[in-house]
N, C-alpha and C positions, 0 to 999 in steps of 0.2 A: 551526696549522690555522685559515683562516679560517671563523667558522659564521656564515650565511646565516639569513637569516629563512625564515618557514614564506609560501610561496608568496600573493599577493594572493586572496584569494576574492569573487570577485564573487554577487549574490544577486537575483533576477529572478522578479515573483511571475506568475502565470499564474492567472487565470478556471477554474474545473471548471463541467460541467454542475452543479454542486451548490450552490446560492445560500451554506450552511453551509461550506463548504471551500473553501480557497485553497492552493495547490501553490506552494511556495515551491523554484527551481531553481537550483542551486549550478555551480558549473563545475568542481566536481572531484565525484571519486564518494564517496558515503558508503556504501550497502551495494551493492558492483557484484553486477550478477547477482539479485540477494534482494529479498525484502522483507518489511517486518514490521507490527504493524498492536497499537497501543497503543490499547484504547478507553478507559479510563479509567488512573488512576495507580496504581492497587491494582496493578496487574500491570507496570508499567512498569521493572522492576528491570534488564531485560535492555542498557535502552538510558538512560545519562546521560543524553544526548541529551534522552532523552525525558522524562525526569525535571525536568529544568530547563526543559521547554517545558511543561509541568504546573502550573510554579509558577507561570506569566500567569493569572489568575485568568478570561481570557476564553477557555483552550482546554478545549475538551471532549474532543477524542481526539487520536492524533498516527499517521500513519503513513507509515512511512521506506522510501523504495528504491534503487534506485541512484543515481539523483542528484539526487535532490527532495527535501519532506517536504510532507506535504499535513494541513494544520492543519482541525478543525472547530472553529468557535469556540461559544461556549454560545448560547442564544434569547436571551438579555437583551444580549449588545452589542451595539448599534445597525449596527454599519458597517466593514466590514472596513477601509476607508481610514482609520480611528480609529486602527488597529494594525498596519496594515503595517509604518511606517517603524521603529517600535520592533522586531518580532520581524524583519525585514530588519538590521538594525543586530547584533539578538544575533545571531543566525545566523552570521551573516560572525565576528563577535569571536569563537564559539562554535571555531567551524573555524580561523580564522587561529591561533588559539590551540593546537591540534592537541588540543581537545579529543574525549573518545570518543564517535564514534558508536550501535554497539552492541555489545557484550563480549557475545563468539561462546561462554564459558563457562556465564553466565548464560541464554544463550540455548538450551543442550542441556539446562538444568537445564529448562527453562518451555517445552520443546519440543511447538507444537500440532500433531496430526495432519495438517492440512491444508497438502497440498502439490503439486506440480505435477509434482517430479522422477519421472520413473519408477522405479520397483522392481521388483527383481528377482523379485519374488510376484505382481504386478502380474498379472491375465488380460490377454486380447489385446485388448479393449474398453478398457479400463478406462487401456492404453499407446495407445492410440490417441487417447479421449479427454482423454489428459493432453498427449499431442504437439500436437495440435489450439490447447487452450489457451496451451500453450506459446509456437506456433509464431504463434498469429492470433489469439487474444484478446489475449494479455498485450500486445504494442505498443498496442495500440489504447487498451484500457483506462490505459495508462499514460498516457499521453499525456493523457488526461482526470483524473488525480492518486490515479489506485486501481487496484487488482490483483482479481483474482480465482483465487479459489483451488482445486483439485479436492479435493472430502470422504468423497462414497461414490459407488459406483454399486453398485447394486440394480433386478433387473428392469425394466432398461430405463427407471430417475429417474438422472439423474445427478443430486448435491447439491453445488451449490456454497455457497461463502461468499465475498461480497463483503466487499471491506476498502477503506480510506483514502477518495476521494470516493464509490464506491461503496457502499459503507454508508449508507442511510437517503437515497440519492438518490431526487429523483421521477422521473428517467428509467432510471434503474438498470433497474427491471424491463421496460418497454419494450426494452433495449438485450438483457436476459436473453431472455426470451421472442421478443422477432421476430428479433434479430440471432442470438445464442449458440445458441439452442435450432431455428432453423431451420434454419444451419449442422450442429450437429451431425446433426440428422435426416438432412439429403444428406449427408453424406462418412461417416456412422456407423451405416447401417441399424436398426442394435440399438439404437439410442437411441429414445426414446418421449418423454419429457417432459425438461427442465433446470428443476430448483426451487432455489432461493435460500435458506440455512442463515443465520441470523440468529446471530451470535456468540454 
């Protein structure tokens, strides 16, 4: 049997609204469909991944989706061009290597509320405003190196929680309030307010 190496990975970093985060995008998927959102290491068990991008003494948070990872680095490094080439280089060796992105056991064990999928308990608001998100925030948001997530809805608040550049961006709430929140008002009657859940 001949065995074959583990496929070329190539690694391509992308700008976020977020001066703090850089989106680093891979050409194969790491979590398709998903996404997860490590702010600090204390909770980072779910994802090796994430574990070993922890140990760069310049990352603050890490968080992974289908085929990116959008890194925020701490206030004291000067300059993301300082550490592209290095965490571009682990990435790739990271992956070529077929090491684990995130271990889907750990992940039910540390399982947060906040989700998009609808449920079958789900009111008829509440599947609406998660298709919504689904359907027209999540590209969008992605695309910019963060997700956003549905948390409650309560007489007409919906709560979200932003994650990966979304977290602690300065356009984040701009993009919450005039984009998301006036969105949902047109296609969502019952919607009144969209507020932002701080992790």
């Amino acid at each position: 049997m001949i065995k074959t190496g583990n496929a070329i990975v190539s690694i391509y970093t992308e700008m976020t609204p977020n001066p703090e985060t850089m989106k680093f995008v891979a050409n194969k998927l790491l979590y398709p469909g998903k996404s997860i959102d490590f702010q600090d290491e204390t909770n980072a068990a779910p994802s090796p991944l994430a574990k070993e991008l922890f140990s760069f003494p310049f990352i603050k948070s890490v968080f992974i989706a289908s085929n990116f990872v959008t890194l925020t680095k701490t206030n004291d490094t000067e300059d993301w061009q300082d550490v592209i080439p290095t965490i571009k280089q682990f990435l790739k060796d990271y992956l070529e290597n077929g090491g684990v992105v995130v271990n889907e056991e750990e992940v039910a064990k540390h399982k947060h509320e906040a989700s998009n999928i609808v449920g079958a308990d789900d009111d008829d608001v509440v599947k609406r405003v998660k298709e919504l998100l689904e359907n027209y925030v999540k590209p969008a948001v992605e695309m910019d190196g963060g997700a956003i997530q549905f948390r409650s809805y309560n007489d007409g608040v919906v709560n979200l929680m932003l994650q990966g550049s979304c977290s602690g961006c300065p356009s984040s709430m701009v993009t919450l309030k005039a984009g998301i929140e006036g969105m949902m008002k047109r296609m969502i009657p019952e919607v009144k307010e969209v507020v932002a859940e701080a992790e």
